[in-house]
N, C-alpha and C positions, 0 to 999 in steps of 0.2 A: 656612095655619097662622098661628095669632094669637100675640105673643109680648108680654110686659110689655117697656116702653125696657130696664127693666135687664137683664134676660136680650138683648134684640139688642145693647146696648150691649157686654156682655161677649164674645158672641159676635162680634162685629165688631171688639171688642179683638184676639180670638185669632186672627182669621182665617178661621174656622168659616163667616160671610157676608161677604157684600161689599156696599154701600151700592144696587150697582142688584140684590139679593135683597129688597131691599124696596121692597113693591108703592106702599104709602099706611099711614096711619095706620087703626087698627081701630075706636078710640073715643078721642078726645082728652083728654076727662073721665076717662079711665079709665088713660089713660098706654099704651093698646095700640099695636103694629101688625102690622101682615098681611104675611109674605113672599110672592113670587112663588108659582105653582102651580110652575113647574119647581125652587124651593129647597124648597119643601113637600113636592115628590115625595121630593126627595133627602135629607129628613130621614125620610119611612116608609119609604123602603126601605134605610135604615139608611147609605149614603154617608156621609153629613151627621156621623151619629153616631160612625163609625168615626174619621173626621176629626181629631170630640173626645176620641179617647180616645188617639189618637195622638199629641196635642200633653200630653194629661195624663201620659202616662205615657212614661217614661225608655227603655222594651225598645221595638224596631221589631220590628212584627208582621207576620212573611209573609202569614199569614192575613187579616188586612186587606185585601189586593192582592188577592186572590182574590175580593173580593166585588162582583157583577152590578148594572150599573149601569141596568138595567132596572126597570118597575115593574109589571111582573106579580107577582098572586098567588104564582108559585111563585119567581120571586128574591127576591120580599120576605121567604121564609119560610125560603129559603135565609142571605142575609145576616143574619136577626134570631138564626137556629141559631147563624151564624156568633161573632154579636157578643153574644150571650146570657154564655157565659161569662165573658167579659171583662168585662161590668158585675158579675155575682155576684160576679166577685173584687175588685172596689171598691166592695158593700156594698148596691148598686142591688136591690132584690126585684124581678127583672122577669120573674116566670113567667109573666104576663099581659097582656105586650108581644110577644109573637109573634102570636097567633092574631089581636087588634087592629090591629098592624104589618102583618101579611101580607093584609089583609082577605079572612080566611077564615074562618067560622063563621057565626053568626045573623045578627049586623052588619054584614055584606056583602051581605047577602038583601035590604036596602032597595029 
């Protein structure tokens, strides 16, 4: 996963990564860098995400805890179920991040 400094910056503000999540820089002209494959995993199969929405928001969410730390098809599509509403109700459009997230559909046929 590629990220702009300012997005890992922030994220490594909050805690989100941690300094050995990141692998190398992506493009230096460009301000990228690349996290690890195992922090990569754990931002599509939604870990990573939940993480953020935990420290965003004020309410502890059981539902959170329940989410499969695996990265199969079927827990990525479980945890994105999981964490679907909880972006909608902070504004995020993501009816289009599940099937993407869970790599299930055309996109996974590569």
């Amino acid at each position: 996963m590629i990220l702009t400094h300012a997005v890992a910056d922030w994220l490594l503000s909050s805690g989100v990564i941690s300094e050995s999540d990141i692998d190398g820089p992506a493009d230096a002209a460009e301000g990228q860098i690349v996290l690890t494959r195992e922090a990569s995993e754990e931002f599509e199969n939604g870990v990573r995400v939940a993480r953020l929405l935990h420290l965003l928001s004020d309410e502890v969410e059981e539902t959170i805890d329940s989410l499969k730390e695996l990265n199969t098809p079927v827990a990525k599509l479980y945890n994105w179920n999981v964490l679907l509403p909880r972006l909608r109700a902070r504004g995020v459009p993501a009816a289009d991040l599940v099937p993407a997230a869970a790599g299930v559909g055309p996109a996974s046929m590569r």
